[in-house]
Structures are given as structure tokens and as C-alpha cells.
C-alpha positions in Angstrom: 4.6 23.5 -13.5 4.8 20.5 -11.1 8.2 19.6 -9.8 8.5 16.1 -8.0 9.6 14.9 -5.1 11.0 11.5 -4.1 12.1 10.2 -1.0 14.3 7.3 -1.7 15.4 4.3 0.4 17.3 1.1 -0.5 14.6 0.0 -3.3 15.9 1.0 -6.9 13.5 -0.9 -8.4 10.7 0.5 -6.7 11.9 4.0 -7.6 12.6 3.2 -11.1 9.1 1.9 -11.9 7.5 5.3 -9.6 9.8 7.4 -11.8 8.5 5.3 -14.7 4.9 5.5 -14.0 4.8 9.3 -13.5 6.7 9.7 -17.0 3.7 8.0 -18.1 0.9 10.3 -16.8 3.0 13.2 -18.9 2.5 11.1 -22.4 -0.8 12.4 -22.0 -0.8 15.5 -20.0 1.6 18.1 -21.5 2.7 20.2 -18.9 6.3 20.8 -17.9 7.5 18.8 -14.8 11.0 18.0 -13.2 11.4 14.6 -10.3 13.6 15.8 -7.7 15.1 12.6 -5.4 16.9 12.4 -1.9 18.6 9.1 -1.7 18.6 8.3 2.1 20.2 5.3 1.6 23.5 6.9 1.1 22.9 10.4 3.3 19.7 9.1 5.4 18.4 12.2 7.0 15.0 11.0 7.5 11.7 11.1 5.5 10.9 14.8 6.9 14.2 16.2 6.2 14.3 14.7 2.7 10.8 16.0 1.4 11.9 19.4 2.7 14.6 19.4 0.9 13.4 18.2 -2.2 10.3 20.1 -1.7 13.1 23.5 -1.6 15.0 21.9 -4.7 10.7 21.7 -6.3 9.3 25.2 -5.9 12.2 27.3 -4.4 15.0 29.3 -6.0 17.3 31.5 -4.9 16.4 35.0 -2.6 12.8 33.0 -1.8 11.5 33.4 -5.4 9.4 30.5 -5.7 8.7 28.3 -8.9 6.5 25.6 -10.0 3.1 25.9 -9.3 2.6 22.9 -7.3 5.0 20.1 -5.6 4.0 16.2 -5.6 5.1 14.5 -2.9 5.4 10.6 -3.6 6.7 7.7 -1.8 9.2 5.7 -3.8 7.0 2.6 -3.2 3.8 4.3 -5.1 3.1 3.7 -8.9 0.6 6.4 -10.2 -2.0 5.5 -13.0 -1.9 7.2 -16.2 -4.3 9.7 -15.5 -3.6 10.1 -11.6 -1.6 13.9 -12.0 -4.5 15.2 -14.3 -7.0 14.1 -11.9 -5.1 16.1 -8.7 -4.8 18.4 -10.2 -8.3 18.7 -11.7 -9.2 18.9 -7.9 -6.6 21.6 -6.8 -7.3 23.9 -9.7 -11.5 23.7 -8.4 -11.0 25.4 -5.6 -8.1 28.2 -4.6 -8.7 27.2 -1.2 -7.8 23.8 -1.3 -3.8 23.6 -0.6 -3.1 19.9 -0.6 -4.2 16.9 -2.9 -4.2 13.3 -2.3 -4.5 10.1 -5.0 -6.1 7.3 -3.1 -4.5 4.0 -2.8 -5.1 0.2 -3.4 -2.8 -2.8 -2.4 -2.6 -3.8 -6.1 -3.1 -4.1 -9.9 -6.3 -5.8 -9.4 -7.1 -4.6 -6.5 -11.0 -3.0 -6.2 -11.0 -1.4 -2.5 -9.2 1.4 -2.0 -7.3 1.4 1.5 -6.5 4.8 2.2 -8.4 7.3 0.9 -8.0 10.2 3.6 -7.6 10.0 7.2 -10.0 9.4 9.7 -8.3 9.6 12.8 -3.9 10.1 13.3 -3.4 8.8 17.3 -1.8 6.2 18.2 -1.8 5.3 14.2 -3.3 6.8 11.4 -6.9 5.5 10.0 -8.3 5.7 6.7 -11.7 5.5 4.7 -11.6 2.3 2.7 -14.2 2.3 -0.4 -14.6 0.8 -3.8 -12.0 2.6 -6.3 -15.2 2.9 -8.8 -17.0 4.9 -6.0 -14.2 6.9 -4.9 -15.0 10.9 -5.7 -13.3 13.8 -4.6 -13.9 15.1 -1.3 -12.5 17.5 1.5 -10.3 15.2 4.4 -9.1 15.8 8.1 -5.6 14.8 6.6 -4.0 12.6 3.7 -1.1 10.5 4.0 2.2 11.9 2.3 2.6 8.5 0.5 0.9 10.6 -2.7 0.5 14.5 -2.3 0.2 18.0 -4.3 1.0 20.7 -2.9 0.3 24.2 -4.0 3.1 26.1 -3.8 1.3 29.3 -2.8 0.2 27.4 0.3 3.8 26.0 1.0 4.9 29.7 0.7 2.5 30.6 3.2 3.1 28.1 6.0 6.2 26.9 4.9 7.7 23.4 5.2 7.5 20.1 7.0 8.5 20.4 11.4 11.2 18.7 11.7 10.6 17.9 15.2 8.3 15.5 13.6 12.0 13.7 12.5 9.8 10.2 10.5 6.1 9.6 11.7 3.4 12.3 12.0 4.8 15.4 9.6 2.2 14.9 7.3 -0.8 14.8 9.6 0.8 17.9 11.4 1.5 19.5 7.5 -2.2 18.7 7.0 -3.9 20.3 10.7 -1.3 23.4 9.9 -2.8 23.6 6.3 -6.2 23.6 7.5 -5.6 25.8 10.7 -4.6 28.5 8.4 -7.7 28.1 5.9 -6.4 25.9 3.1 -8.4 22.9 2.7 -7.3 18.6 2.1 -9.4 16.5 -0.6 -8.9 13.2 -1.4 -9.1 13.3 -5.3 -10.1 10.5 -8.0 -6.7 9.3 -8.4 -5.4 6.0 -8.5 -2.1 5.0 -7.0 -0.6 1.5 -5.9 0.7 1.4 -3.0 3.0 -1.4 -2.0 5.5 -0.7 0.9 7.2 -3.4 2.0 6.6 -5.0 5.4 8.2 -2.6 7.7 9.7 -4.4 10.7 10.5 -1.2 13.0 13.7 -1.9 15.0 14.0 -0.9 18.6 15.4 2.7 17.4 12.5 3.4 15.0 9.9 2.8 17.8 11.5 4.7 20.0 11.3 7.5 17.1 8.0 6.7 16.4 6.9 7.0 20.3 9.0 10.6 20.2 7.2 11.8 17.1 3.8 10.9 18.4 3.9 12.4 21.6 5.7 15.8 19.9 2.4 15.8 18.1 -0.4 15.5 20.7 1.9 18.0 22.6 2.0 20.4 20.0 -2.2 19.8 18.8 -3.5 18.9 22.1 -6.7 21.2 23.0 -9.4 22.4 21.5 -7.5 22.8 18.1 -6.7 19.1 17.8 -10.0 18.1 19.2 -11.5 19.9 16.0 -9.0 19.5 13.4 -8.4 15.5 14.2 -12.3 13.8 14.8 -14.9 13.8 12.3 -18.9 12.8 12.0 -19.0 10.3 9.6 -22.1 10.3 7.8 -21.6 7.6 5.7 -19.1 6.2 3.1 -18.9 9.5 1.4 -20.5 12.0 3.7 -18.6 13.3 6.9 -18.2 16.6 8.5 -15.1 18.6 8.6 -13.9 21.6 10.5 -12.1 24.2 8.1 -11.0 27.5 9.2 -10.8 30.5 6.5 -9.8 33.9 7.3 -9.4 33.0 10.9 -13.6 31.8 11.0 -14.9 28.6 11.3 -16.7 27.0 9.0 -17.8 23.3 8.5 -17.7 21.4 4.9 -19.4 18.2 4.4 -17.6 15.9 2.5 
């Protein structure tokens, strides 16, 4: 039912314990799943190329049959509570329309605030509601970090994978605005996932990739289309307003 996918880098311990942690949520919901992993530390093809290919090795078989009902998308360097898969996909299955799932994340065991919890705004870097875990709730998002997503695999079918012009920033907020440009919708859900990457100090090469990415994005978004898929009204800590499209109309949802 939900096959796995794990972009790996030069952290086996991190991996083991994410491996670990979504064995875990399966001692308590019993449905069949499978962890597919890309090591880019021995074929490094970039985080956009690896979660395509894993997300093919997920839900696709031979001659485009598909398989699996949904794909989760997880960073190496996120450890999933015990109930974090049940709760994603308690939100996916509410709604037909929604496409993509994200758990939100805290720095920590003990940690109370969650820091990413859906994205606020993507350029020049991504922004996130930040909330109390105990308040968080599920709710409809302009776009969710890949660090922690389900995707349904009728959706994936649909608009297909990751751009690969987007070769290691940006593919999930473009995913996201190319999800919700043809009608699916992007919730946060009530899931809990650490998230602990480790101090990233970009070398001269990743900036440069980073820059490249970034501009490839407002290129490809910039207009009208962006301007309503990428800015939201906030209305308060719960409450904002977002521009879905479904069957090719317009429609706002509050979140």
C-alpha cells in the first residue's frame, strides 16, 4: 500500500534510525509497505533525481502499471512518531482531492514548537508556520517541504514526477504549485516528525546550484500563476487563505 522512499547521503546512522522509526509506525498500523533507498553517497545524482527514481521503484512497474497506493517521501535525517503514517494518511484518505501530505516538524525529542508546518512563502528561501505541536491540526498549505511527504499515486500518475531542471533546491515547492495548478490540494497533517539535518555548510558549487535552481523556478512560475499559488492571507495561526484550482476553476480554501 505505501512504498517508501529515501534519499540517502553519508549518514548511516541517521538512515538506520528513519528506517527504524518508520518500522515502528507499522507495529501498530497493519498495512503492507516496502522502503525503497538511493544512496547518493556512492552514485550522487542529486536529491531530485533520487526521489524520482525511488518514487518509480515505489508506485511504478513495468508498461506504466502503477502500484501502491501512495509514496512517502522522507529525508534520511527525519524520525517519524509512532503514529505519524496513520495520521497522513488519515488526512489523504478525507479528501480525493488532496494529492500530497506533510508530517510537521520539530528540532527535537522535547521539543514543543513545531518549525515547519507548511510553507508560507518559497523565494529567496522557503518560510514556514511555526506553532505549538499540541495545537497543530490539519489544514490545506501553499506547499510542504519534501523532508516528510505522501503522495497519492493517482496524483503522481497524473502529473508525473519531480523537474529535474530543479537538479537540488526548489523541486518540491515546484511539485507542490504543479499539484495544486492541476486541482489536487497540500495539507499539513497532525503528524509528528523530528527533524534534525545537520548544519549544512553549502560549498561554492552548491550555491551556485542553489542560485540556478531558484531562478529556473521564478522563470518557470513567474506571473499571475505564481503570484496566486506562492502568497497567502494569513489570518491567524491556523486561518489563511489559499488559492486552489479544481477542474480548471478557481476556488479559495481557508485553512
Amino acid at each position: 500500500m505505501i512504498g517508501f522512499v529515501i534519499p540517502s547521503y553519508q549518514a548511516p546512522d541517521d538512515l538506520k534510525r528513519c528506517k527504524q522509526c518508520i518500522e515502528d509506525n507499522f507495529k501498530r498500523y497493519d498495512v503492507p509497505w516496502e522502503i525503497y533507498v538511493h544512496d547518493n553517497s556512492i552514485d550522487n545524482i542529486f536529491f531530485t533525481a533520487a526521489v524520482n527514481k525511488g518514487i518509480k521503484k515505489a508506485i511504478i512497474v513495468d508498461h506504466g502499471l502503477y502500484q501502491n497506493t501512495y509514496a512517502c517521501v522522507i529525508n534520511q535525517d527525519v524520525f517519524l512518531e509512532d503514529d505519524a503514517i496513520e495520521k497522513m494518511v488519515k488526512v489523504m484518505e478525507s479528501d480525493p482531492d488532496i494529492g500530497i501530505v506533510c508530517a510537521c516538524m520539530v528540532a527535537s525529542d522535547d521539543d514543543e514548537i513545531c518549525i515547519d508546518t507548511g510553507g508560507l512563502w518559497c523565494i529567496p528561501n522557503g518560510g514556514s508556520l511555526k506553532m505549538s505541536r499540541f495545537e497543530v491540526k490539519p489544514a490545506p498549505v501553499l506547499w510542504a517541504t519534501a523532508a516528510c511527504w505522501l503522495l497519492r499515486t493517482k496524483m503522481v500518475e497524473e502529473i508525473g514526477l519531480l523537474d529535474e531542471n530543479l537538479v537540488h533546491f526548489c523541486s518540491d515547492v515546484d511539485y507542490c504549485f504543479r499539484a495544486r495548478a492541476a486541482g489536487w490540494q497540500v495539507w499539513r497533517s497532525d503528524a509528528i516528525g523530528i527533524h534534525r539535518p545537520k548544519s549544512l555548510q553549502l560549498t561554492e558549487e552548491m550555491n551556485l546550484r542553489r542560485n540556478k535552481d531558484t531562478e529556473y523556478l521564478l522563470k518557470k512560475w513567474c506571473g499571475g500563476l505564481f503570484n496566486e499559488l506562492s502568497f497567502t492571507w494569513q489570518k491567524g495561526p491556523q486561518e489563511q487563505n489559499i488559492v486552489m484550482y479544481k477542474k480548471g476553476q478557481k476556488i479559495n480554501v481557508v485553512g
